[in-house]
Structure formats: structure tokens, C-alpha cells
N, CA and C atoms as a LAMMPS dump frame, in Angstrom:
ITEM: TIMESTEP
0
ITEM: NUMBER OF ATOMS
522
ITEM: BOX BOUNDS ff ff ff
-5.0000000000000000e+02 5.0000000000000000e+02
-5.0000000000000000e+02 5.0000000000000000e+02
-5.0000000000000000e+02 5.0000000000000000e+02
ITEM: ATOMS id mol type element x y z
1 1 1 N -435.019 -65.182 381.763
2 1 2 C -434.805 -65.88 383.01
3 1 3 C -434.982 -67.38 382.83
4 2 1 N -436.008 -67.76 381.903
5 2 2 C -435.793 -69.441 381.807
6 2 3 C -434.704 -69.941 381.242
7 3 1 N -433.988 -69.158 380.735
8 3 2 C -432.685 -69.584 379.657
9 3 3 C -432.243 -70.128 380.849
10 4 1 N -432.029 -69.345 381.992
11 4 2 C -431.255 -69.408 382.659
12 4 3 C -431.307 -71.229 383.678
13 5 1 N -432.715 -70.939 383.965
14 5 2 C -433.07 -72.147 384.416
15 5 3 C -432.954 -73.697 383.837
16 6 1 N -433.05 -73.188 382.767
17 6 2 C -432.966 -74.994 381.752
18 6 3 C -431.325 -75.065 381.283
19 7 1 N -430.359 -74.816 382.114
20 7 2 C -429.167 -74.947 381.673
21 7 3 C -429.16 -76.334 382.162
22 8 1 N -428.364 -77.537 381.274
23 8 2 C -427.593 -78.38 381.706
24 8 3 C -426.849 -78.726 382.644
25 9 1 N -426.694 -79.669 383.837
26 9 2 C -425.693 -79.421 384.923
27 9 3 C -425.094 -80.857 384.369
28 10 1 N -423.911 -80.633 384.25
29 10 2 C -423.072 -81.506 383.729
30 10 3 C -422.288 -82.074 385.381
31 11 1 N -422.074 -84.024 385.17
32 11 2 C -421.67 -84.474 386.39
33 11 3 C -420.196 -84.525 385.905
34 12 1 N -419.215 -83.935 387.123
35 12 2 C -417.99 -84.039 386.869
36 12 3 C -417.317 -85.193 387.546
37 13 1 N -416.247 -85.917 387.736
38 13 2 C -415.674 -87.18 388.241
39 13 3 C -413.743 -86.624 388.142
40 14 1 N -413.432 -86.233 389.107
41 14 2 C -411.691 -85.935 388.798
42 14 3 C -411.076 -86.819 389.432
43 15 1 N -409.803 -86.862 389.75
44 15 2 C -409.111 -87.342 391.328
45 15 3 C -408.243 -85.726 391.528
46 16 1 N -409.025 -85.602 392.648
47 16 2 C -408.395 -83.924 393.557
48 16 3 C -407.602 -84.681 394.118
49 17 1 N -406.591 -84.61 394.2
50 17 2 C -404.982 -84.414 395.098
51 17 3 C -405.367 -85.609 395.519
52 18 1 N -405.513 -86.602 394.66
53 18 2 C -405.169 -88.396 395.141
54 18 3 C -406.439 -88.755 395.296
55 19 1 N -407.961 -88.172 395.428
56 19 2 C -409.36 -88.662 395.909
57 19 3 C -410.023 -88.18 395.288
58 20 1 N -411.114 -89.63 394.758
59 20 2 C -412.051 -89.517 393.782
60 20 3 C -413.2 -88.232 394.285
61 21 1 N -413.477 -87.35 393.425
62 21 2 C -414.465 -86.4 393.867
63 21 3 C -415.162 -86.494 392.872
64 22 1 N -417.107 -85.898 393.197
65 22 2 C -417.556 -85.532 391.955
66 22 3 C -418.72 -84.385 391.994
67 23 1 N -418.766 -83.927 391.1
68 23 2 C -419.168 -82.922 391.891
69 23 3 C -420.443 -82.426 390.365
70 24 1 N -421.389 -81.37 390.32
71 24 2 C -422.119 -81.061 389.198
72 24 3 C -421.952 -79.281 389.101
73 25 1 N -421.984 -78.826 387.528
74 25 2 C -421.676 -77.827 387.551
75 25 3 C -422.641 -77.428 386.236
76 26 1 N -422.608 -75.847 385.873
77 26 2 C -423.199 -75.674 384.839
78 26 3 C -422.235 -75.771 383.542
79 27 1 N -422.293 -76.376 382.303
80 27 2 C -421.437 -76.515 381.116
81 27 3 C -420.311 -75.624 381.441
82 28 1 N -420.37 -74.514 381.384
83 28 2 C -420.105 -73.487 381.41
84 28 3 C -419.25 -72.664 382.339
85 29 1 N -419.159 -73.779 383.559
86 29 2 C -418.225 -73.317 384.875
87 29 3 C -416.692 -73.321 384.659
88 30 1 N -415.965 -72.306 385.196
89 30 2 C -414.613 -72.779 385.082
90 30 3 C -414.013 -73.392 386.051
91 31 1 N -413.11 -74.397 385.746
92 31 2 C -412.287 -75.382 386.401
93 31 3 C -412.676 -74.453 388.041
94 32 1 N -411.311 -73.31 387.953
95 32 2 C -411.355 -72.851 389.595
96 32 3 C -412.766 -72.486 390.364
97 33 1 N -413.651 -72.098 389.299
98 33 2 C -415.046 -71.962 390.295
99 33 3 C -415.65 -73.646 390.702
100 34 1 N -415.329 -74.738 390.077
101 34 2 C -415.995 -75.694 390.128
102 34 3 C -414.993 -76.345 391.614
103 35 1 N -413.698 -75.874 391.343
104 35 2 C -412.977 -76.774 392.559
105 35 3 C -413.204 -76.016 394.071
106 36 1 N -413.387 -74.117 393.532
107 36 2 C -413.92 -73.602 395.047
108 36 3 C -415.193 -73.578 395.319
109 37 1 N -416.372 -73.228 394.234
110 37 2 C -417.533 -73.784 394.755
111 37 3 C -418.184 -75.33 395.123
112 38 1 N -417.671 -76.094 394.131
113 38 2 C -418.574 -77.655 394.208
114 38 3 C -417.79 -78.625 395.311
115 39 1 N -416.31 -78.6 394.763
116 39 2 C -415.378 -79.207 395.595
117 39 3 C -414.712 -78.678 397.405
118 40 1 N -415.166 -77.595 397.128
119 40 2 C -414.492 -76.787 398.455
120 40 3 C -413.152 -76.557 398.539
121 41 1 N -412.566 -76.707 397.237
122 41 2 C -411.084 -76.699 397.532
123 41 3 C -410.599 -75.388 396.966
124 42 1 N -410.217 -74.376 397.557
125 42 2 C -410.264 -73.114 398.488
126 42 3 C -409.145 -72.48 397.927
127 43 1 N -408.044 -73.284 398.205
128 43 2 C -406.445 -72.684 398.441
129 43 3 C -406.159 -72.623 397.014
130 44 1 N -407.217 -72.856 395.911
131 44 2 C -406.989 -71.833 394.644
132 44 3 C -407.5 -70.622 394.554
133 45 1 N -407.047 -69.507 394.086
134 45 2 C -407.492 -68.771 394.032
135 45 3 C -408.25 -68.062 392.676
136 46 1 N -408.799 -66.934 393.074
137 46 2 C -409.396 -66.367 391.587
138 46 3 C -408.838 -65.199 391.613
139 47 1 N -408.28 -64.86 390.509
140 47 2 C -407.532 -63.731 390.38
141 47 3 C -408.137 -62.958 389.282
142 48 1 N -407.573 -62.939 388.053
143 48 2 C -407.549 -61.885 386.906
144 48 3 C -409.529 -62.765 385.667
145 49 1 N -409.574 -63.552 385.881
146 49 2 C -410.098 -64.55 385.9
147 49 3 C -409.592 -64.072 384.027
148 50 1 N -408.823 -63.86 383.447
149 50 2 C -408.628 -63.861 381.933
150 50 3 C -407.009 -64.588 381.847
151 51 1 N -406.491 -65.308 382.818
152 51 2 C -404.986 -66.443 382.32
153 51 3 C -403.864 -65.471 382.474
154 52 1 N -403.716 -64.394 382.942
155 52 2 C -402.843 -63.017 382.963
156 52 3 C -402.352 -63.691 384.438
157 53 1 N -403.031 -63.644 385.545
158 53 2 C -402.176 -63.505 386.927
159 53 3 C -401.364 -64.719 387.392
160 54 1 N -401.897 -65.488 387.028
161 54 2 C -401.115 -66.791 387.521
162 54 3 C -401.894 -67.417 388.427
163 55 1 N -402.924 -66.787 389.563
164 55 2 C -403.349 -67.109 390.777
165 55 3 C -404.342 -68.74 390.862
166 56 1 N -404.517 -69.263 389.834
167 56 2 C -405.596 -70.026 390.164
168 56 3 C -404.906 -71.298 389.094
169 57 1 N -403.638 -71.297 389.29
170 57 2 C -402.633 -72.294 388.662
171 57 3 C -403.22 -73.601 389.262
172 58 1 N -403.393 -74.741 388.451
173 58 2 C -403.397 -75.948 389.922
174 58 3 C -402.774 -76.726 388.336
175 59 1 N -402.602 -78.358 388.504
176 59 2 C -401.562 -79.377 387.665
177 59 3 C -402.731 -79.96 387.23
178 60 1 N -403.29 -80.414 385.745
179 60 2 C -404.015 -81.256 385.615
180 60 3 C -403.505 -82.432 384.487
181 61 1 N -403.789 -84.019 385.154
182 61 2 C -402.646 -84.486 384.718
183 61 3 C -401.004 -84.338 384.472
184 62 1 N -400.997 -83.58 385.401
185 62 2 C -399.209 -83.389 385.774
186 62 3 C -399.185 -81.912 385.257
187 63 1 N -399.648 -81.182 383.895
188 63 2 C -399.192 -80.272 384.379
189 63 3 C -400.132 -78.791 384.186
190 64 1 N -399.207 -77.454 384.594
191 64 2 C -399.553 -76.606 385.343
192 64 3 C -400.63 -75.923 384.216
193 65 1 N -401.987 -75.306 384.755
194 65 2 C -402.683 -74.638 383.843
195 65 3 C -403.609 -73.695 384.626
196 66 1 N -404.24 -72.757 383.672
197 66 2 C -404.692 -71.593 384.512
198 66 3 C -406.077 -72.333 384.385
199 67 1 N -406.311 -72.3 385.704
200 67 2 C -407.828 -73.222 386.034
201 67 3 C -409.376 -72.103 385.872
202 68 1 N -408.771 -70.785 385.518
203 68 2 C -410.083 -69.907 385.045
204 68 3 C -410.082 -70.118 383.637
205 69 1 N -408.981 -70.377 382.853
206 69 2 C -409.209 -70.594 381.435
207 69 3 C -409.886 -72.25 380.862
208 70 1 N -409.761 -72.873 381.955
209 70 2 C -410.66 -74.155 381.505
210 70 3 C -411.609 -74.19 381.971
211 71 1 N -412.724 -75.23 381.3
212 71 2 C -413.578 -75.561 381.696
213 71 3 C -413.661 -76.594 382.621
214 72 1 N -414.79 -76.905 383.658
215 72 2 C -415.107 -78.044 384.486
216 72 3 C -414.901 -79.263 383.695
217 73 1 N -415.765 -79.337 382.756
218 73 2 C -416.189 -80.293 382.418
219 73 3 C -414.848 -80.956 381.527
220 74 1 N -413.704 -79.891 380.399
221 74 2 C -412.551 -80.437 380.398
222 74 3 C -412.032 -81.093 381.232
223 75 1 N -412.027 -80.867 382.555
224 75 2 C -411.47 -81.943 383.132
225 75 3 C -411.995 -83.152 383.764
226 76 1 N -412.984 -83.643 382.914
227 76 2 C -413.72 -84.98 384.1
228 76 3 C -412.334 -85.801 383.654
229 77 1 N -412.461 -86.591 384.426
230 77 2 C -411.393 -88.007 384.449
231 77 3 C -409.833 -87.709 384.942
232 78 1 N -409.537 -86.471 384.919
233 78 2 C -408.311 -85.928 384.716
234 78 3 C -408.177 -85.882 386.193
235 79 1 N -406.738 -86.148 386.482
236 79 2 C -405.767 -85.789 388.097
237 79 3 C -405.703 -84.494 388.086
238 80 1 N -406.247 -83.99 389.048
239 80 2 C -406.238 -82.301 389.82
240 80 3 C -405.489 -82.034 390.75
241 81 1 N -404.547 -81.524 390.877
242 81 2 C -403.581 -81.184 391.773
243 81 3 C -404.066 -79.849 392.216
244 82 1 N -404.187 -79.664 393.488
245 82 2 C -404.083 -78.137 394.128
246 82 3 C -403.101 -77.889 394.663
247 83 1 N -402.86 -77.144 395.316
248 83 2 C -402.016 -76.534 396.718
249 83 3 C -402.188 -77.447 397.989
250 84 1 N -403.595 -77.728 398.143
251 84 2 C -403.612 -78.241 399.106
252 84 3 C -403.116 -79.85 398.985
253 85 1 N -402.998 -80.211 397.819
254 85 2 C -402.273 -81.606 397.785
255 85 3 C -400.819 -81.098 398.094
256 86 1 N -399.85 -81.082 398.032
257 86 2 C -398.61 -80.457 397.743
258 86 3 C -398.017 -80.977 399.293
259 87 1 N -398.412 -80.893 400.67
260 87 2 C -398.489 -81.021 401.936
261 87 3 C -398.716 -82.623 401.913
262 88 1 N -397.648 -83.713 402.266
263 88 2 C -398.078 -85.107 402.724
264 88 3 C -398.585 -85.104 404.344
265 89 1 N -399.455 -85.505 404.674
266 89 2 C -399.742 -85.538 405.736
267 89 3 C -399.911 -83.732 406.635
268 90 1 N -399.346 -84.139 407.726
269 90 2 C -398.846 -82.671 408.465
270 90 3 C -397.607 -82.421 408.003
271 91 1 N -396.961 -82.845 406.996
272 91 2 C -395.551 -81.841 406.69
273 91 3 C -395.645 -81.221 405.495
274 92 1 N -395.066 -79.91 405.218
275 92 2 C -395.644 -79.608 403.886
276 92 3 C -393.961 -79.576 403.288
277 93 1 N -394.418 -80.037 401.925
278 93 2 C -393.801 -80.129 401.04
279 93 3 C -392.24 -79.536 400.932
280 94 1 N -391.017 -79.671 400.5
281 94 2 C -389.969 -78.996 400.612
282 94 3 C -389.909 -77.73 399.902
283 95 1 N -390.898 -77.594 398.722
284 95 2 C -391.129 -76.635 398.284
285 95 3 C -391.624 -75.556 398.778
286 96 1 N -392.517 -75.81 400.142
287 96 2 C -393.347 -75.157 401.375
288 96 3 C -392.729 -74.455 401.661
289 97 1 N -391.542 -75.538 402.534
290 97 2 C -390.903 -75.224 403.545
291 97 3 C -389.817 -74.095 402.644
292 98 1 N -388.796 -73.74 401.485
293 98 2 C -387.97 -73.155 401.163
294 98 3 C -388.546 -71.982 401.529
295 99 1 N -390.063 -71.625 400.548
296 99 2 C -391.37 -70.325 400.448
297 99 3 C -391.19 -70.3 402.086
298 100 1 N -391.155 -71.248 403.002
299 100 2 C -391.183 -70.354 404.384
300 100 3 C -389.899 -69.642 404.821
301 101 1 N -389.045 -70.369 404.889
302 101 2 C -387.476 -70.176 405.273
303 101 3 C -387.489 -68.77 404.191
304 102 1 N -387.192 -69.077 403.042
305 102 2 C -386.872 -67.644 402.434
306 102 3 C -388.069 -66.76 402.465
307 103 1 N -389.044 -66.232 403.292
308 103 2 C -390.121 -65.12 403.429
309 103 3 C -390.652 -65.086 402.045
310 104 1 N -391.056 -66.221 401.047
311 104 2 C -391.23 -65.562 399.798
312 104 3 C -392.603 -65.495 399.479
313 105 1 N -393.133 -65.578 400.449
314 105 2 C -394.743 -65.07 400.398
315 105 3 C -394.844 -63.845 400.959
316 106 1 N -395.982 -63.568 400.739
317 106 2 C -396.315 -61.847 402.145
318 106 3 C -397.482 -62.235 402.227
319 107 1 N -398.68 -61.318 401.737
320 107 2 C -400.013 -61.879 401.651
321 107 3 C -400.764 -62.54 401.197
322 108 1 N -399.944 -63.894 400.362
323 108 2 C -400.278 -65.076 400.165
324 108 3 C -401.066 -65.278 399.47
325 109 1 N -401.676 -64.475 398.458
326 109 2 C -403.076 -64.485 397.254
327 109 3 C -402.319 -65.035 396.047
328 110 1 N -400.802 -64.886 395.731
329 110 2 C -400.488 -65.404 394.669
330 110 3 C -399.885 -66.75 394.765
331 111 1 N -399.431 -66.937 396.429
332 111 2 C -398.586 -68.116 396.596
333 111 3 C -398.912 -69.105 395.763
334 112 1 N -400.397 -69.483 395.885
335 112 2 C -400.922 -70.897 395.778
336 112 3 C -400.56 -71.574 394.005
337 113 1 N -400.868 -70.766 393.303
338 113 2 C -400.352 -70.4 392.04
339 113 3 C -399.206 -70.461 391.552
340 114 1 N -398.035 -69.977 392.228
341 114 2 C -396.936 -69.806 392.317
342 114 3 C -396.491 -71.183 392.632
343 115 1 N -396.816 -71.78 393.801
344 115 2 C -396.752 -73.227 394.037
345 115 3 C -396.809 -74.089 393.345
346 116 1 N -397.74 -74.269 392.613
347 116 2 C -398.362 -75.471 391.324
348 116 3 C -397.016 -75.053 390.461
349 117 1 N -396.989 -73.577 390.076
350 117 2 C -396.484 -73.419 388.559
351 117 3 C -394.622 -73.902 388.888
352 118 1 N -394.22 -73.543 390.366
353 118 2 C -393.302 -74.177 390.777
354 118 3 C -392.381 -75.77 390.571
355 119 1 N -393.634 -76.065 391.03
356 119 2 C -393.997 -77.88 391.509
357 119 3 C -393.72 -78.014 389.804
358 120 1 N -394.337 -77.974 388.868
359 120 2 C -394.299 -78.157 387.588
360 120 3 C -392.929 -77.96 386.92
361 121 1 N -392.126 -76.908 387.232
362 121 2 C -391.298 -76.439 387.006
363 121 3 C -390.806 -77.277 387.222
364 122 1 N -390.009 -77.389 388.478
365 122 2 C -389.099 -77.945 389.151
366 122 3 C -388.992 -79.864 388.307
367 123 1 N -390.288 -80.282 388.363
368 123 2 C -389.978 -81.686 387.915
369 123 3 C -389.984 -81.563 386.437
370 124 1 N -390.275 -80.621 385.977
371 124 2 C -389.508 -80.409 384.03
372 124 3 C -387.884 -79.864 384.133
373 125 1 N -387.601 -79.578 385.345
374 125 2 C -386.683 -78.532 384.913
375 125 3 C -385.364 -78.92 386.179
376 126 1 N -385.554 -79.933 386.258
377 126 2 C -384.803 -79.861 388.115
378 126 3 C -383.358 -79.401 388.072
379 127 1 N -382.512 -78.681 387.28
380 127 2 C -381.05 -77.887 387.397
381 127 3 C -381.646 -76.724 386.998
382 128 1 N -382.542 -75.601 387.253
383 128 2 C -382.439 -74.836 386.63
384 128 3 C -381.542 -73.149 387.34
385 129 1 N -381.168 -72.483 386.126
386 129 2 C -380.86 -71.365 386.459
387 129 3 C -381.595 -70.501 386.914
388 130 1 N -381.095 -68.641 387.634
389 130 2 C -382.034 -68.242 388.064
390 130 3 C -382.698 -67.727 387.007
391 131 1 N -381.953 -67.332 386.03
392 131 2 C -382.775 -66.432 385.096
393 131 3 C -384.072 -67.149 384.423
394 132 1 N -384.107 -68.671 384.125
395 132 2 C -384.872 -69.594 384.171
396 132 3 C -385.937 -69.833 384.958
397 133 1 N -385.472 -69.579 386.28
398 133 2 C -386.662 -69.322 387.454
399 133 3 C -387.602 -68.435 387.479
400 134 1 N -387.153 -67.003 386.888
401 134 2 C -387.572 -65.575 386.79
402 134 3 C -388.026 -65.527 385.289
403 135 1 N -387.916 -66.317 384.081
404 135 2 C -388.732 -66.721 383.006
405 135 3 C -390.041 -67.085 383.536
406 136 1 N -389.976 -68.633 384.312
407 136 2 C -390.795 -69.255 384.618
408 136 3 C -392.329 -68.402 385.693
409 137 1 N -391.801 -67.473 386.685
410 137 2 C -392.508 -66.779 387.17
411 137 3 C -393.059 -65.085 386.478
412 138 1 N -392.753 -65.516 385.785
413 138 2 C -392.822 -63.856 384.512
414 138 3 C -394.852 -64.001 384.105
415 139 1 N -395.112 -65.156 384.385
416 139 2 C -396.184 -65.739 384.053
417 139 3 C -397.289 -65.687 385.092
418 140 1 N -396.808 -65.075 386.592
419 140 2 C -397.489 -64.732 387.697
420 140 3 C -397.615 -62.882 388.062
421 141 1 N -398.114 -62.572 388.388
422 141 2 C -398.355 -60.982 389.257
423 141 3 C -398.315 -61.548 390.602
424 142 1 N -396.967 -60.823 391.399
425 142 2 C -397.206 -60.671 392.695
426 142 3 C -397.168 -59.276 393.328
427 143 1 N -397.796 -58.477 393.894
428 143 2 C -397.666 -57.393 394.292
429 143 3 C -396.807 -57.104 395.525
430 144 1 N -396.428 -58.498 395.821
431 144 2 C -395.759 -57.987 397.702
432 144 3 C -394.197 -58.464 397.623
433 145 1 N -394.143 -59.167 396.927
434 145 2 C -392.458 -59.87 397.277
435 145 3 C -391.524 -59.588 396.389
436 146 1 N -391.617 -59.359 394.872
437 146 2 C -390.856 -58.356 394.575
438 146 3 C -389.979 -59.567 393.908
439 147 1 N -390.525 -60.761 393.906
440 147 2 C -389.801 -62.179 393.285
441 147 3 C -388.376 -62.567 393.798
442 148 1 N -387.751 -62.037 394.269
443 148 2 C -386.249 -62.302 394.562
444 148 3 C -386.361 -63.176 395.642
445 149 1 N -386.943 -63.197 396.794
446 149 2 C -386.965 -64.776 397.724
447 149 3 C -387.514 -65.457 397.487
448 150 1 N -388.839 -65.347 396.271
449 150 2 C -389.174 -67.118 395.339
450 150 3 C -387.919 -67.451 394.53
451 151 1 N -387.522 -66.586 393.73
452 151 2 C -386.262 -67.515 392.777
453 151 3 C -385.699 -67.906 393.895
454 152 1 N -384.772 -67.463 394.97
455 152 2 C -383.947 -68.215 395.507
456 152 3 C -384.895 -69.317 396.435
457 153 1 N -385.967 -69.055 397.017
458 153 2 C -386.747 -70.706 397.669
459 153 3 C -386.544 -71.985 396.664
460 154 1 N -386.975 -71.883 394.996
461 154 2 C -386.834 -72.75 394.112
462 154 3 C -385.271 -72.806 394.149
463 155 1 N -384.032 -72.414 393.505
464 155 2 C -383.478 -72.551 393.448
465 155 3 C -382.58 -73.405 394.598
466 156 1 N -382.639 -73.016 395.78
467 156 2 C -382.8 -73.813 396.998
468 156 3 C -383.376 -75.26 397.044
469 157 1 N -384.514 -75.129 396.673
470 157 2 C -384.933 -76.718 396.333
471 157 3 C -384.609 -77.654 395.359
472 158 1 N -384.2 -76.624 393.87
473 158 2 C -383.226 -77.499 393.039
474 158 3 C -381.999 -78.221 393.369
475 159 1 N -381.494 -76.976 394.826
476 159 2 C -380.443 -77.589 395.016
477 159 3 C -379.977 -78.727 396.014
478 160 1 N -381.291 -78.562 396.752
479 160 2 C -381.418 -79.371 397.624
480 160 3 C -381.256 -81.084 397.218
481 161 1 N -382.734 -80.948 396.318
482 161 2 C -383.437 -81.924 395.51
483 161 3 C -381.693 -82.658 394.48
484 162 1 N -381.027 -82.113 394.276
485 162 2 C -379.665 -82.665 393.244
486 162 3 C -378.635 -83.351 394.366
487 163 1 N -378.582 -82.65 395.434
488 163 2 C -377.451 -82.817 396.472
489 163 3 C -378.186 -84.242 397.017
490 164 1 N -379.861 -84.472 397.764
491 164 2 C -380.385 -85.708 397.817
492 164 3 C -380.457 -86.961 396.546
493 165 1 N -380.188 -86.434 395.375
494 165 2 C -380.132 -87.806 394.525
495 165 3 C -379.299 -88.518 394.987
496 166 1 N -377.579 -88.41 394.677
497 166 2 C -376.884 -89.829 394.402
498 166 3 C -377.25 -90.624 396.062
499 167 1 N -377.808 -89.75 396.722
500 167 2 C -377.508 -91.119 397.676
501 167 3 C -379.007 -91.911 397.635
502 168 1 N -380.031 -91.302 397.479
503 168 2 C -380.999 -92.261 396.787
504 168 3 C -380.967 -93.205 395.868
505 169 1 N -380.036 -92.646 395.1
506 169 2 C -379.796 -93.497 393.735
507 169 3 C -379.141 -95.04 394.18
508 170 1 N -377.811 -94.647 395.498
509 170 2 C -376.9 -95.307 396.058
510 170 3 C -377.152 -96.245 396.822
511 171 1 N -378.764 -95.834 397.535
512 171 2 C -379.135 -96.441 398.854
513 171 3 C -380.23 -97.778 397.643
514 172 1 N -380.888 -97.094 396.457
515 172 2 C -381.359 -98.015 395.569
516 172 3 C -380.755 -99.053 394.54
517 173 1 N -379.406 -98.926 394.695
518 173 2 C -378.525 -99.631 394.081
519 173 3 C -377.581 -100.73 395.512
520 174 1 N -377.533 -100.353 396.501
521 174 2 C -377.271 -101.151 397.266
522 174 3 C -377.637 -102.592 397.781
């Protein structure tokens, strides 16, 4: 029992979804327990806790990783992206909104996961095919949706996201 007591609490320092946080953990904590216990940030989840389900995906330094397979303390200094960043203000994200329009959630334990590994996707990958889409999610367990209205929500947003360039490009060249 003293082992237990004289553990080290290591101080962590990230930026969660744009804001400096900091928070203390034992050496030994993983990323997702440190962001739902220390940080409060929730809308990750814990799933398989062995890198198998996908559920506790969040972006560190841009990109996507299973936050039970790291450690806290790997990430001091590092940009943390959750789910709950993903939402500017009260509007959520276009990526949100496709996952709403196409029903491609159900009971929502894998969404959050699915989201990040999305978000990641999409800005490595922004033309992609479906079979590409259904690679990319091969890397999640969902038990309710059966994947066919996430590929098409992403795919939707690829296509969205291509059809909005040239006139960005147009309105920045003007």
C-alpha cells in the first residue's frame, strides 16, 4: 500500500481545443483518463482501453491517436483536440452536421472517436473514395450503424468541402 502512496504526480500543461489547461496525474495515467478525470473533458470516451475500438480517438498535434494507448505525460506541451473542440461556438462543425443529416450515429459511444479519426482524415485526405472512407473507419467498432451513413456523412463533406474551394480561392484572389 505505500508503493502506492509515494507515486509521483507528474504536472501536465497541454492546449485542450485552443486553452491552456493543466492539470496533475500519476506517471502512469493514460492520455483519456487524464482528459476525463483531471481535465473534465468527457466527450472522449473509454472503450477497449487496448487501441482496438477507436473510441477514445482525440488529434494530438494535428493528428489522430488512441488516447488509452498514450500516456499523460507524453503529451505535456502538445495541442489536444477533442470532440468537444470540433463545434465553433454554438454551431457544430460541418462534419457534425453531415453525422446528423445522414443518422450516422445511434447511441453515440463511438461517435466521438469516429469524429477526431474523421476530422484527421478528411484534412490528409480531402478527395477521398468510399472504399478509402471504409479503410479509414476499419480502425473503429461500431455496434449500431452498420457504417454505411458515416461513409456517406464524410463523403458528403468531401464533397461539400471541394465544391466550397474555388470560390474561396476566387473570393481570395479578388
Amino acid at each position: 500500500m505505500k508503493a502506492l502512496e509515494q507515486r509521483s504526480r507528474t504536472m501536465i500543461s497541454i492546449q485542450l481545443n485552443g486553452q491552456t489547461r493543466h492539470g496533475g496525474c500519476d506517471n502512469r495515467t493514460s492520455l483519456v483518463d487524464f482528459l476525463r478525470h483531471e481535465l473534465g473533458a468527457t466527450g472522449t470516451h473509454v472503450g477497449c482501453e487496448h487501441g482496438v475500438c477507436g473510441a477514445c480517438t482525440v488529434r494530438v498535434d494535428g493528428v489522430a491517436v488512441r488516447a488509452c494507448m498514450m500516456l499523460a505525460a507524453q503529451a505535456e506541451g502538445s495541442r489536444v483536440d477533442t470532440v468537444e473542440g470540433l463545434a465553433r461556438s454554438a454551431a457544430m462543425s460541418d462534419l457534425q452536421q453531415a453525422f446528423k443529416r445522414r443518422h450516422a450515429l445511434q447511441c453515440g459511444f463511438c461517435t466521438a472517436g469516429i469524429l477526431m479519426s474523421c476530422s484527421d482524415f478528411l484534412e490528409r485526405l480531402p478527395d477521398p473514395t468510399e472504399t478509402e472512407v471504409r479503410e479509414m473507419l476499419s480502425g473503429h467498432l461500431c455496434r449500431c450503424t452498420g457504417y454505411t451513413n458515416i461513409v456517406m456523412a464524410v463523403l458528403d463533406v468531401a464533397a461539400s468541402r471541394r465544391a466550397s474551394a474555388p470560390a474561396e480561392r476566387k473570393d481570395h484572389h479578388a
